[in-house]
Backbone as CSV, one residue per row, in Angstrom:
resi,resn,N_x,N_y,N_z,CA_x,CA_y,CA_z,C_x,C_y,C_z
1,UNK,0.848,-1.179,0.000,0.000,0.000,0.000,0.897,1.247,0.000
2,UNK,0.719,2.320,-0.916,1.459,3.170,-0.878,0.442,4.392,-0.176
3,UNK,1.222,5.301,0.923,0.837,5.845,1.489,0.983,7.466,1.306
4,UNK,1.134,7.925,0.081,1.813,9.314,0.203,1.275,10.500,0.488
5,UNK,0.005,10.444,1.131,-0.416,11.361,2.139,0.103,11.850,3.414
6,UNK,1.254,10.821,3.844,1.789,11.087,4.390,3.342,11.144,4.539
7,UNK,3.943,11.286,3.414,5.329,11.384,3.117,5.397,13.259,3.286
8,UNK,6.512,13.641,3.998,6.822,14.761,4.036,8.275,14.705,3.006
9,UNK,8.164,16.426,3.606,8.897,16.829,1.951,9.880,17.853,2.213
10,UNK,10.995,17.678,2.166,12.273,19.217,2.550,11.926,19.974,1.735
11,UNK,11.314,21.085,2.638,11.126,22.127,1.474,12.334,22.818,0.412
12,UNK,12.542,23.146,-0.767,13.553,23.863,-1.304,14.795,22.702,-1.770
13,UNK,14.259,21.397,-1.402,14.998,20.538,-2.183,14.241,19.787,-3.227
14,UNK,13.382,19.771,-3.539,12.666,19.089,-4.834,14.175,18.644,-5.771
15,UNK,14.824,18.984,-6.307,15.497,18.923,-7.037,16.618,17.891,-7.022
16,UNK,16.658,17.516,-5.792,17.285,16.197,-4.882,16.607,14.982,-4.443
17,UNK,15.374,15.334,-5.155,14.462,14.190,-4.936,14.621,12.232,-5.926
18,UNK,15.033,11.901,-5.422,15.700,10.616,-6.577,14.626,9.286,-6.519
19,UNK,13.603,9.597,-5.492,12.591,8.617,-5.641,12.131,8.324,-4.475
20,UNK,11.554,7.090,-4.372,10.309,6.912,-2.956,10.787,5.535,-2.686
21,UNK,10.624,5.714,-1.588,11.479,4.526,-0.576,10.141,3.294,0.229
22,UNK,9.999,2.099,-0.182,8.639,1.454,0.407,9.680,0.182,1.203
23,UNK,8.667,-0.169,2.647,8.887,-1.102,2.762,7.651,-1.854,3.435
24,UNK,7.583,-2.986,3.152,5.773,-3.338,3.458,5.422,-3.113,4.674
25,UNK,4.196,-2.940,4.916,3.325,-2.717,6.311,4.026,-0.894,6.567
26,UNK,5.129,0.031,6.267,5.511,1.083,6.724,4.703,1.877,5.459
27,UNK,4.783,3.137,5.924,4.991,4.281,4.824,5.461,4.555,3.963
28,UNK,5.222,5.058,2.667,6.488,5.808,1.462,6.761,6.348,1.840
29,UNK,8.477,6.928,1.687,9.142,8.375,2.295,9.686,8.864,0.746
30,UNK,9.435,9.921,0.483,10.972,10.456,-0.393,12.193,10.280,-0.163
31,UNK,12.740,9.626,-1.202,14.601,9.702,-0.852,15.049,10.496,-1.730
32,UNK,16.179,11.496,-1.019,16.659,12.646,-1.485,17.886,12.139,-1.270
33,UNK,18.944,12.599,-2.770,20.199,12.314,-2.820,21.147,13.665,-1.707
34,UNK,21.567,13.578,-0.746,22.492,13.874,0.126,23.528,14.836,-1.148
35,UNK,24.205,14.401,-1.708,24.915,15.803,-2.793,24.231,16.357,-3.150
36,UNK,22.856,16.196,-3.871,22.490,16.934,-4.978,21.831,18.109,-3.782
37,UNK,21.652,17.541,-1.910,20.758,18.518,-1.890,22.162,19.958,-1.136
38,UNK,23.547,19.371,-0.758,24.455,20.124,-0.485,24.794,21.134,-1.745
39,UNK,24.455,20.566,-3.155,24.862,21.337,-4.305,23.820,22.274,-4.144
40,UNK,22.640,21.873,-3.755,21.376,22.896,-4.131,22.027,24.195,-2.830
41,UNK,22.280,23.842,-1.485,22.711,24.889,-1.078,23.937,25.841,-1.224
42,UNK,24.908,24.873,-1.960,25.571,25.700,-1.880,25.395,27.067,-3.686
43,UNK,24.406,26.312,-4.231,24.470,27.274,-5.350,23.183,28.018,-5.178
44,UNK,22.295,27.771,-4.025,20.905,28.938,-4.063,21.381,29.901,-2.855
45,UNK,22.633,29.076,-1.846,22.756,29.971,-1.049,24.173,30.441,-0.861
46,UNK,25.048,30.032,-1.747,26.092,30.591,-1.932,26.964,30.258,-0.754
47,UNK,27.205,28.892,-0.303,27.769,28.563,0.880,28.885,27.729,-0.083
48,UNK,30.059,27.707,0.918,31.090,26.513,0.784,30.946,24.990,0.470
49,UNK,31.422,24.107,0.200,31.313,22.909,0.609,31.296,22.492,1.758
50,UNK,32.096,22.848,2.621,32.447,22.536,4.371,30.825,23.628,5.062
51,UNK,30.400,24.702,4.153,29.365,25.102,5.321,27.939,24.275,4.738
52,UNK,28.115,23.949,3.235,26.492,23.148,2.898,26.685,21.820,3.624
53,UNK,27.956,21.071,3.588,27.140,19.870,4.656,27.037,20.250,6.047
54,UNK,27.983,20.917,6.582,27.385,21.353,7.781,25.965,21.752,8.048
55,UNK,25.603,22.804,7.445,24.453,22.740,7.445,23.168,22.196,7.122
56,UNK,23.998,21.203,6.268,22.438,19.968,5.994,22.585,19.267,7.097
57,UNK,23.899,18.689,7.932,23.903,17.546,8.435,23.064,17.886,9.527
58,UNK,23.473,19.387,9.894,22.361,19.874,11.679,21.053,20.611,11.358
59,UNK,20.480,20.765,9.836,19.530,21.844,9.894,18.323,21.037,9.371
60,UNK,18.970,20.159,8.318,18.041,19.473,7.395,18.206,17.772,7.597
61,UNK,18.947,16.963,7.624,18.840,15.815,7.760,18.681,15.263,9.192
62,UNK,19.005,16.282,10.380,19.127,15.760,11.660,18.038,16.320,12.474
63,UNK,16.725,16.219,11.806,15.682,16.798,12.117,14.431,15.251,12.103
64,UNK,13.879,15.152,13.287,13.333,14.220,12.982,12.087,14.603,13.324
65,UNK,10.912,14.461,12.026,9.542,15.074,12.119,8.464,14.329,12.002
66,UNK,8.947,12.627,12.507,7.741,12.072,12.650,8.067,10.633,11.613
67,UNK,7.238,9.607,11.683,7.217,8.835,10.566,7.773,8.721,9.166
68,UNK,6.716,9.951,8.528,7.295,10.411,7.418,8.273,11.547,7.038
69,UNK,9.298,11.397,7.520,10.624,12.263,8.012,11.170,11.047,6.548
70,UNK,12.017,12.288,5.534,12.457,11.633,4.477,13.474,10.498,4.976
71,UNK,14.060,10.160,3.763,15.208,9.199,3.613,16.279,9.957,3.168
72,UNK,17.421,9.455,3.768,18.586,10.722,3.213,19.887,9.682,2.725
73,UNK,19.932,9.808,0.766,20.787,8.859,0.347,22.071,9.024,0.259
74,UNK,23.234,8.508,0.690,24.598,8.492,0.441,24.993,7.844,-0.554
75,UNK,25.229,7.994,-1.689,25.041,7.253,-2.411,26.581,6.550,-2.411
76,UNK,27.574,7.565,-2.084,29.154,7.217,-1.967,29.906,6.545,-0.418
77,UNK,28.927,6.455,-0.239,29.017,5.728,1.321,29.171,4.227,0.980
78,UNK,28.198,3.981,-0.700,28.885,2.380,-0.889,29.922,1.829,-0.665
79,UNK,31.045,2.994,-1.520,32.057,2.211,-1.446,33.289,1.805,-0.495
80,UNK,32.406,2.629,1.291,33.277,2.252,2.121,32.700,1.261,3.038
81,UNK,31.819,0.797,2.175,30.850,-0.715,2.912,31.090,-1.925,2.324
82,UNK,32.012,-3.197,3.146,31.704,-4.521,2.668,30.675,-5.058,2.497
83,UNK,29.524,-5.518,2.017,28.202,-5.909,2.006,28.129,-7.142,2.636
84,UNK,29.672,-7.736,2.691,30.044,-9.423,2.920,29.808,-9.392,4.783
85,UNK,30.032,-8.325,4.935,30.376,-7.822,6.599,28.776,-7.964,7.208
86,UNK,27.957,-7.876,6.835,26.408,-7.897,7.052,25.829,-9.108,7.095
C-alpha cells in the first residue's frame, strides 16, 4: 500500500528528490540524494562545501519530524561498505 499522504517533503529541495522509498506494512518516504541537496545549497545559497554539509547535516537531515521524516541517500558511502560484513 502506498501511502503518500503522508510522506513529508524538505522544502527547497525538490530537485534532490531521486525517488520513494517502500517497505511493506511502513509508509512511502521520499529519498533525497544527500549531494544533490548540499549542491542545491551551496548554489541557491552561496555557501562553501564545508558550510552546505554542515548545514544539511544539523539543519536538514538531523531533524526528525515524525514517521514520514524523508530518507537521506549516500550514495558514496557504498564504497566504504563490505556488504560481505552484514
Amino acid at each position: 500500500m502506498w501511502l503518500h499522504d503522508r510522506m513529508l517533503k524538505a522544502d527547497g529541495f525538490d530537485d534532490a528528490v531521486v525517488g520513494i522509498g517502500h517497505r511493506c506494512g511502513q509508509i512511502s518516504l521520499l529519498v533525497y540524494d544527500v549531494e544533490k541537496c548540499v549542491n542545491i545549497l551551496m548554489t541557491r545559497d552561496g555557501m562553501t562545501l564545508d558550510e552546505a554539509e554542515e548545514f544539511f547535516e544539523f539543519n536538514v537531515a538531523g531533524g526528525w519530524h515524525g514517521a514520514g521524516t524523508p530518507i537521506w541517500l549516500y550514495p558514496n558511502e557504498l564504497k566504504n561498505i563490505n556488504l560481505e560484513d552484514y
